[in-house]
Structures are given as structure tokens and as C-alpha cells.
C-alpha positions as CSV (number, residue, x, y, z in Angstrom):
1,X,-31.2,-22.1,42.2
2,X,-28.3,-23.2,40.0
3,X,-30.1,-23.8,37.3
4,X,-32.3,-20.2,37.6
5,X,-28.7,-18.1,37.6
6,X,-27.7,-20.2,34.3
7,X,-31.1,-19.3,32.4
8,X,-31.1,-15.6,33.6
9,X,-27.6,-15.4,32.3
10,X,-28.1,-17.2,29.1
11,X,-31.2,-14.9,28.5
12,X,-28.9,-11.9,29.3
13,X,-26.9,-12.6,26.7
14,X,-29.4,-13.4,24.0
15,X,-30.7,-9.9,24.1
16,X,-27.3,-7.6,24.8
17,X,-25.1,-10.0,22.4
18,X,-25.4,-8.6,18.4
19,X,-25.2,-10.7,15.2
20,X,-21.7,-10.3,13.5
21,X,-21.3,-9.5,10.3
22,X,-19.3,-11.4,7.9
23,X,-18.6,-8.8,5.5
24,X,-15.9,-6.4,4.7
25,X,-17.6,-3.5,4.1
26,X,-21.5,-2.8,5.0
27,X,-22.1,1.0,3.6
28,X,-25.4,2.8,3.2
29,X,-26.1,5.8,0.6
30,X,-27.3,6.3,-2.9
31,X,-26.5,5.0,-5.9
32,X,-24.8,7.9,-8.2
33,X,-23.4,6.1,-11.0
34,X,-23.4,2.4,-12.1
35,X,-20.8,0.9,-14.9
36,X,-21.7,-1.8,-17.2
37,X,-18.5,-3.7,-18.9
38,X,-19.7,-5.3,-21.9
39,X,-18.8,-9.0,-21.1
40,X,-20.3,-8.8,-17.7
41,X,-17.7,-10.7,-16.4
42,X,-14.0,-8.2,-15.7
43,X,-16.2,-6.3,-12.7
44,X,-18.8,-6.5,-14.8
45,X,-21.7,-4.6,-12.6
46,X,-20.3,-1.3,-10.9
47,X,-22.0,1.1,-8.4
48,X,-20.5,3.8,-6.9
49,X,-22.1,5.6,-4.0
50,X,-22.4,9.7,-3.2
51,X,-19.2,10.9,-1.7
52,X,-17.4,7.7,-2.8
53,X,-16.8,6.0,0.3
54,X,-14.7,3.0,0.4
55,X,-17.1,0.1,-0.3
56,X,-14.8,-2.3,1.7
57,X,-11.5,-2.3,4.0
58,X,-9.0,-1.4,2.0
59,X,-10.9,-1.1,-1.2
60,X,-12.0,1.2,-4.1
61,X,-15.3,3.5,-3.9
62,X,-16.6,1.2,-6.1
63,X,-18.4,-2.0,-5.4
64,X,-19.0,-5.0,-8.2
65,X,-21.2,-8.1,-9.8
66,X,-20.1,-10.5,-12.0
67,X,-23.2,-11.4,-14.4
68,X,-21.9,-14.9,-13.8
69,X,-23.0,-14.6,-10.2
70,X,-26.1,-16.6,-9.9
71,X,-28.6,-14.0,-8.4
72,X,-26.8,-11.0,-11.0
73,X,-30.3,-10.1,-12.5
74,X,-32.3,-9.8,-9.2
75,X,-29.2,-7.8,-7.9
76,X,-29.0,-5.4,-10.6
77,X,-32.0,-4.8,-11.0
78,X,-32.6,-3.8,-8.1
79,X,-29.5,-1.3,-7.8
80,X,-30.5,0.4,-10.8
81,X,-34.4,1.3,-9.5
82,X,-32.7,2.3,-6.4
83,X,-30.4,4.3,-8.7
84,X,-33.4,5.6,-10.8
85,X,-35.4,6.2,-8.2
86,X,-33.2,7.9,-5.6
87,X,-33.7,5.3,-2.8
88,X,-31.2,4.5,-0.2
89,X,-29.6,0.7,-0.3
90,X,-26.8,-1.0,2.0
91,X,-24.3,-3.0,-0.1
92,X,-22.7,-5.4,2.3
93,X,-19.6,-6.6,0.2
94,X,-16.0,-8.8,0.6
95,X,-12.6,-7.5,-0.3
96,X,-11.4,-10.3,-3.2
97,X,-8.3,-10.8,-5.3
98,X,-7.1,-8.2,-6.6
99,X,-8.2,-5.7,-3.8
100,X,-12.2,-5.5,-5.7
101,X,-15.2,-5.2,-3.8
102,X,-17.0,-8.0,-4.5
103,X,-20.9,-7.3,-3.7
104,X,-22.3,-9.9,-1.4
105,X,-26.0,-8.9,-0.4
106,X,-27.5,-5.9,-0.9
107,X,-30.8,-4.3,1.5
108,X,-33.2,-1.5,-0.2
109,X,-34.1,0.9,2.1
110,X,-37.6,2.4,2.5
111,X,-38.3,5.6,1.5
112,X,-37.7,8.1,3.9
């Protein structure tokens, strides 16, 4: 009987619990600009979103990529057609030194 309370509970838990996001900003909206510093590498990659919402706690309305970053091209790329193209993304991203926005994973939205 013990053991049939302990697996209800456990399943309980594995359907009502959600996954917690290690990130310190996850926003959603369109891509209206994007930056490009020439050396790729002093915030090298910016994107700013419609109504410039702060991208992470405590940080600008502007999120970045280094093009040292080792998926930068796959990234970007994928910014800008969502840019181009008017699509909505989610830019999960992590408050570094210096108070940046550092963009961590980024999920293109279908069309709606």
C-alpha cells in the first residue's frame, strides 16, 4: 500500500512540477533592429526587440553575441531572417559583466 501512495505521489509531481529556467531574461517579440560592431567581438551581435523591453534583470533593451561564440553564425543567422521576415523569436539570455545581456539560446517561433 506504501509503496502505491509513494508512486501516486511521485507521478503527481512529475506532471504539476515545471522545468526551471536558468536564464536571466527569457522575452518574446520581434526583432526591430540589429547592430553589427565591426570586430565582432565588444557586443559584437545586437538585437533589440519592439518596445524595448529589458532583455534581462537589470539589463539594457538590448541583447548580444560575441562572433567568438561558437554557434555565432547559426545564431545570427537566424535572428536576422526572423528580423527580415517579421517572425516572432524568444531570446533566453544571462546578465554578464558589465551589466550586458549576453544571449544564451534563442527559439523561432512559428508563424502565426
Amino acid at each position: 500500500m506504501m509503496r502505491l501512495v509513494g508512486l501516486f505521489i511521485a507521478t503527481c509531481f512529475t506532471f504539476i512540477s515545471t522545468p526551471v529556467l536558468a536564464w536571466d531574461g527569457a522575452v518574446t517579440g520581434k526583432v526591430i533592429q540589429i547592430d553589427i560592431e565591426p570586430s565582432g567581438t565588444n557586443y559584437g551581435f545586437r538585437v533589440y526587440f519592439h518596445s524595448l523591453p529589458t532583455m534581462c534583470t537589470a539589463g539594457p533593451s538590448w541583447a548580444y553575441l560575441n562572433s567568438t561564440e561558437p554557434n555565432y553564425q547559426a545564431i545570427a543567422s537566424a535572428l536576422m531572417l526572423a528580423y527580415s521576415s517579421g517572425k516572432s523569436v524568444i531570446i533566453y539570455s544571462n546578465l554578464e559583466a558589465g551589466s550586458y545581456c549576453k544571449i544564451g539560446y534563442v527559439t523561432l517561433l512559428p508563424p502565426t
